[in-house]
Residue, then its C-alpha position, 0 to 999 in steps of 0.5 A: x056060529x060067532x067069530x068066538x066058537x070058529x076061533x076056538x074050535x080052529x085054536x082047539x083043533x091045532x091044540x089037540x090034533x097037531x101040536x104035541x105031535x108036531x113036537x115030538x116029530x121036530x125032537x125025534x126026527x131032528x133034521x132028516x130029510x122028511x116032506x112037509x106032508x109026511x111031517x104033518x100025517x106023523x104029527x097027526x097021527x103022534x097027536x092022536x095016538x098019544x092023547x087018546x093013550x093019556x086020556x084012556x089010560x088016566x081014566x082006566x087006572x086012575x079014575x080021571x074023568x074025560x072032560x076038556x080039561x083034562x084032555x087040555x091038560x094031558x095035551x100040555x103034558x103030552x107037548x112039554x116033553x119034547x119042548x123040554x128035550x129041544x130046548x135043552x138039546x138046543x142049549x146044551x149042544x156044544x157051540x161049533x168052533x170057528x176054523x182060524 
């Protein structure tokens, strides 16, 4: 295997396996006291979960296929929702006043 299928097989693992979840863990579970560890199991299991949900139901009820592109492009999906929600919670959130 060349440096090229190591890169995308470790790129496509963190894609697919970690980052929606990762995200959705960072936008529900805000600053609770939870372990690096748990947050990576949850992260995980939210990723794996979600996307085989998306990738099933898309092809059970709407006939899309099951090919990289799609699973990319539910991962994407699947991943800018709760991008969206911490970047407004993050711009929206009213500025702490400073005590005189």
């Amino acid at each position: 295997m060349d440096l090229l299928g190591i890169l995308r097989a470790v790129g496509g693992t963190v894609l697919l396996l970690w980052l929606p979840g990762y995200l959705w863990v960072k936008a529900v579970f805000q600053e609770q006291t939870r372990n690096p560890v748990e947050r990576f199991v949850l992260a995980v299991l939210i990723s794996v979960a979600s996307l085989t949900l998306w990738l099933f139901g898309g092809n059970r009820f709407l006939g899309i296929p099951i090919n990289a592109w799609t699973a990319i492009t539910y991962c994407l999906v699947t991943a800018s929702i709760p991008a969206g929600m911490l970047l407004w919670r993050r711009y929206r959130a009213p500025k702490p006043k400073a005590e005189a």
